[in-house]
TORKOL-4160 file (C-alpha; in steps of 0.2 Angstrom, whole numbers, padded with zeros to 4 digits, m for minus):
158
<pt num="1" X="0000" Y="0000" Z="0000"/>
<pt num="2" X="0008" Y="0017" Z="m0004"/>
<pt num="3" X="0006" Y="0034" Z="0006"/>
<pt num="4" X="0004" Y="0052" Z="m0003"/>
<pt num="5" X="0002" Y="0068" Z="0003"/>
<pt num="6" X="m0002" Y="0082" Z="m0007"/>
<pt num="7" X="0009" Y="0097" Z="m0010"/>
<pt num="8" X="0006" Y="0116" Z="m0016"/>
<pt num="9" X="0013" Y="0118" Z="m0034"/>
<pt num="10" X="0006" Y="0137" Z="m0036"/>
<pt num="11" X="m0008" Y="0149" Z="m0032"/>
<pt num="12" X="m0017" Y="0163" Z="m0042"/>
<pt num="13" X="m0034" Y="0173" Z="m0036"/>
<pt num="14" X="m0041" Y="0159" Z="m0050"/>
<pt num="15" X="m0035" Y="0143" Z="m0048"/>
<pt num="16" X="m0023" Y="0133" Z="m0036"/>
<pt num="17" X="m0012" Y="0118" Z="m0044"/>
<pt num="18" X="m0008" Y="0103" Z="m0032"/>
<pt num="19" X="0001" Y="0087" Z="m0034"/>
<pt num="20" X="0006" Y="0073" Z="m0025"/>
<pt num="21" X="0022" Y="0066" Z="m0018"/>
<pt num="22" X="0024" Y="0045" Z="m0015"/>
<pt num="23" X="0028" Y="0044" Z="0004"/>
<pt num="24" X="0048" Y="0042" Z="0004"/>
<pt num="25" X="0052" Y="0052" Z="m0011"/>
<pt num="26" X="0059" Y="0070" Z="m0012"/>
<pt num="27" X="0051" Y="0075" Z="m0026"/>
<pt num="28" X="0032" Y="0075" Z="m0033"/>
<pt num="29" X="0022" Y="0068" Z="m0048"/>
<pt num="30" X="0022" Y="0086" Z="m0058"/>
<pt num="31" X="0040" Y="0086" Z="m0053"/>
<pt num="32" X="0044" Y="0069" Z="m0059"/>
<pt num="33" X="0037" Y="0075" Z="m0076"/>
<pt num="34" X="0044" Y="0092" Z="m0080"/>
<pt num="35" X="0061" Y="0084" Z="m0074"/>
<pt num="36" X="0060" Y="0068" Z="m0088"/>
<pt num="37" X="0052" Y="0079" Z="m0100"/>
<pt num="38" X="0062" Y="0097" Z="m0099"/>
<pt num="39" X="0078" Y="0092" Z="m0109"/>
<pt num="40" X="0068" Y="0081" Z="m0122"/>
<pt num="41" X="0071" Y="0090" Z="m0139"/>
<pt num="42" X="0060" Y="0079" Z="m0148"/>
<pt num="43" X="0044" Y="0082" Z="m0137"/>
<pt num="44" X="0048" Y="0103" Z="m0135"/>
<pt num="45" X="0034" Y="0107" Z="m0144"/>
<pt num="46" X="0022" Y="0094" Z="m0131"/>
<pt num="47" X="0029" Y="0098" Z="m0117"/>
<pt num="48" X="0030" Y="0120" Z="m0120"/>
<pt num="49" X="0010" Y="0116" Z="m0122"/>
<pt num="50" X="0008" Y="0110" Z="m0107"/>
<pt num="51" X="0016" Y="0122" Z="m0098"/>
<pt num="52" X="0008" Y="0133" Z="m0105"/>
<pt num="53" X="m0008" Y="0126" Z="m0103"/>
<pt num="54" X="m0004" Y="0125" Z="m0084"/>
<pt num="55" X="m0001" Y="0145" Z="m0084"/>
<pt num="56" X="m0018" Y="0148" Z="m0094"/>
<pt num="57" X="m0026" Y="0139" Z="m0081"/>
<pt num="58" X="m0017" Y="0146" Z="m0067"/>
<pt num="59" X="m0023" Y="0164" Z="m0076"/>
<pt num="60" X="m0040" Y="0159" Z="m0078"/>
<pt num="61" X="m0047" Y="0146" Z="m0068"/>
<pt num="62" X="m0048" Y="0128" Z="m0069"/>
<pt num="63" X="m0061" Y="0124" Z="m0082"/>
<pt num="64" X="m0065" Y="0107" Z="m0093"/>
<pt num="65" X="m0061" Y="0116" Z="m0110"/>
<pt num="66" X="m0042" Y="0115" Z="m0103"/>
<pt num="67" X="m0042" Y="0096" Z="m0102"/>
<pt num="68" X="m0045" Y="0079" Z="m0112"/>
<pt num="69" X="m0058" Y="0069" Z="m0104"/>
<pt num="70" X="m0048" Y="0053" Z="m0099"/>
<pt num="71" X="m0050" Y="0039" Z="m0084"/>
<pt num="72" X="m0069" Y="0035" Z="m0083"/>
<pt num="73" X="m0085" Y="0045" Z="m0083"/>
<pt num="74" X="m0086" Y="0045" Z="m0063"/>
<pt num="75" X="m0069" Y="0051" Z="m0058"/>
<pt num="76" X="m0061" Y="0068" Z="m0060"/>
<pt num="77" X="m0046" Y="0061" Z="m0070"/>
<pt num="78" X="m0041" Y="0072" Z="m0087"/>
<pt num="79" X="m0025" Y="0076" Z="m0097"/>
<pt num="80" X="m0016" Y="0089" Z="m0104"/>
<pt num="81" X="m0016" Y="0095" Z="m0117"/>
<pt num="82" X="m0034" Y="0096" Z="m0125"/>
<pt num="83" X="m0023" Y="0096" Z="m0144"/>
<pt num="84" X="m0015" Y="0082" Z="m0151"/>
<pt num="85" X="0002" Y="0078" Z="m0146"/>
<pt num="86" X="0013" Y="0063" Z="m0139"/>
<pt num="87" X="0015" Y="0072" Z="m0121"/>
<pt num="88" X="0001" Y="0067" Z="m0110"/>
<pt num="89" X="0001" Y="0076" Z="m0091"/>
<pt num="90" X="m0012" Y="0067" Z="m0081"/>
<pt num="91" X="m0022" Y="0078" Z="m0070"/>
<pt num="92" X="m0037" Y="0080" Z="m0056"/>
<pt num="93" X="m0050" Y="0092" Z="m0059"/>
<pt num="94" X="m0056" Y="0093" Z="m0042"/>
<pt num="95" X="m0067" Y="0111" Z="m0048"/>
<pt num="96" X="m0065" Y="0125" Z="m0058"/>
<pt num="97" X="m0052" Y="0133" Z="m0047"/>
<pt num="98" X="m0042" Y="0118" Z="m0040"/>
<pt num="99" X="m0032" Y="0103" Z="m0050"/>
<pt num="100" X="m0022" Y="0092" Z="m0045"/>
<pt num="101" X="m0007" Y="0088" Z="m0057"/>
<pt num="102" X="0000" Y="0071" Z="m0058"/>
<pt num="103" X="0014" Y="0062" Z="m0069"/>
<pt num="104" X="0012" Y="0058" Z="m0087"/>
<pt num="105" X="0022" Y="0052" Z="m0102"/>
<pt num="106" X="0024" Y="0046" Z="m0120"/>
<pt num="107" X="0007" Y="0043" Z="m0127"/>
<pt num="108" X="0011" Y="0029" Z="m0141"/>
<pt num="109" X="m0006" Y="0019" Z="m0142"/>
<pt num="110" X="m0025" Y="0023" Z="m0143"/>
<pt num="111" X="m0027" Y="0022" Z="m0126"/>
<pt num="112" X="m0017" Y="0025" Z="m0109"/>
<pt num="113" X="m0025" Y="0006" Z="m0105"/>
<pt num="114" X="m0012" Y="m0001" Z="m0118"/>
<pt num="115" X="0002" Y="0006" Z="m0109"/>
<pt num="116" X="0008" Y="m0001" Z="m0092"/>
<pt num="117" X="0017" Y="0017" Z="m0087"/>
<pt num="118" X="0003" Y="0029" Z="m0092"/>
<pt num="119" X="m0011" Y="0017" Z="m0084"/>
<pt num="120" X="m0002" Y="0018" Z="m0069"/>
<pt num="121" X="0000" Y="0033" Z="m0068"/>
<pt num="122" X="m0019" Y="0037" Z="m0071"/>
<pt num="123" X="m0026" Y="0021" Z="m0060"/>
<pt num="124" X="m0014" Y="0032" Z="m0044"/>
<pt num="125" X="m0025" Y="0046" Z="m0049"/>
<pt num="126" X="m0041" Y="0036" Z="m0048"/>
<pt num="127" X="m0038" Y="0029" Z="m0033"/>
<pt num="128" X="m0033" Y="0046" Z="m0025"/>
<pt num="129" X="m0049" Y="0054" Z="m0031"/>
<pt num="130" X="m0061" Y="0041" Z="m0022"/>
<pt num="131" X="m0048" Y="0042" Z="m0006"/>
<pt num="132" X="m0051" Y="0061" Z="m0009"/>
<pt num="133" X="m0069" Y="0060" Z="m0011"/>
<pt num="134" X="m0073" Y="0049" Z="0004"/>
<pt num="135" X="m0063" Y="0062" Z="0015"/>
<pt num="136" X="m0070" Y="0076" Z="0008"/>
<pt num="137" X="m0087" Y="0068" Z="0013"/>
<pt num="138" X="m0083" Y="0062" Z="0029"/>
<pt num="139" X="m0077" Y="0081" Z="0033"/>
<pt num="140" X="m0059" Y="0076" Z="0036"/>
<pt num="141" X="m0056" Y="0087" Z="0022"/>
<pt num="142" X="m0064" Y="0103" Z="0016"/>
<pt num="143" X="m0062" Y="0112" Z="0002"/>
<pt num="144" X="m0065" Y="0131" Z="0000"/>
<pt num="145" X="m0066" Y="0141" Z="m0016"/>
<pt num="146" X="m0049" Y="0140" Z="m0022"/>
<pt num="147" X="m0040" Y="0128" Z="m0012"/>
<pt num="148" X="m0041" Y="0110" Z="0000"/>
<pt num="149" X="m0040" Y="0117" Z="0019"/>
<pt num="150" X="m0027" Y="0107" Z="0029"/>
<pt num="151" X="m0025" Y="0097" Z="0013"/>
<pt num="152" X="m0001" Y="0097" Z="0015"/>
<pt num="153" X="m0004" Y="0091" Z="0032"/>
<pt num="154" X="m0011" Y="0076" Z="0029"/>
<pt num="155" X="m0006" Y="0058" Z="0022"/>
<pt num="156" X="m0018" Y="0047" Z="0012"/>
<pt num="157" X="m0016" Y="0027" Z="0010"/>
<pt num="158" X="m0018" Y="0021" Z="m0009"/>
C-alpha cells in the first residue's frame, strides 16, 4: 500500500495547482514530469504546451475546456493538453479553481490502458480521487473556493 500527501505547486486569485508526492520520495508527480520531459528535444513542442496550458489555467481558472476527458466518466481524472500531441500530463480536476497535477508520459497507443506506465499513472490518480472524495465527505477534508484546507498536512493510503 503506498502513502501520498499532497503538496502546493502554485496559487493565483483563479486557480490553485496541487500534486502529489509518494511517501519516501523527495520529489512529486508534476515534478517527476517536467524533470523527464524538460531536456527532451523531440517532445519541445508537447511539453511547452503543457506548460503553458498550466499557466492559462493558473490565469483563468480551472475549467474542462483546458483538459481531455480521460480515466472513466465518474472520476475527475483528465489530461493535458486538449490538442493532439505525444506528451500526456495526467491531471485532477477537483473544480473550476483547484487541480491536482499528476505524472504523465509518451502517449504511443490509442489508449493510456495499452500502456503499463501511463495506466499507472492514471489508476494512482483514480484511486486518489475516491480516497479524496470519501474524506471530503466524511469532513476530514474541506475544500474552499480556491484551495483544499489542511490538505499538505495530511497523508492518504492508496
Amino acid at each position: 500500500m503506498a502513502v501520498i500527501n499532497v503538496k502546493l505547486v502554485d496559487k493565483s486569485d483563479k486557480a490553485t495547482l496541487y500534486t502529489i508526492c509518494f511517501e519516501g520520495e523527495d520529489i512529486s508527480e508534476f515534478e517527476k514530469f517536467l524533470m523527464k520531459f524538460k531536456d527532451n528535444a523531440e517532445l519541445r513542442r508537447d511539453y511547452q504546451i503543457i506548460l503553458l496550458a498550466v499557466k492559462k489555467i493558473l490565469d483563468n481558472g480551472v475549467f474542462e475546456r483546458y483538459f481531455r476527458p480521460e480515466g472513466k466518466v465518474k472520476d475527475n481524472v483528465c489530461a493535458l493538453p486538449i490538442t493532439s500531441g505525444k506528451l500526456r500530463l495526467y491531471c485532477l480536476r477537483i473544480s473550476d479553481k483547484i487541480l491536482i497535477a499528476g505524472n504523465g508520459g509518451i502517449k504511443q497507443n490509442k489508449t493510456y490502458n495499452e500502456s503499463e506506465e501511463l495506466s499507472g499513472y492514471v489508476m494512482d490518480l483514480q484511486k486518489f480521487d475516491n480516497i479524496l472524495r470519501i474524506a471530503i465527505k466524511k469532513g476530514s477534508v474541506t475544500v474552499e473556493e480556491t484551495e483544499i484546507l489542511d490538505i499538505e498536512s495530511k497523508t492518504f493510503e492508496l
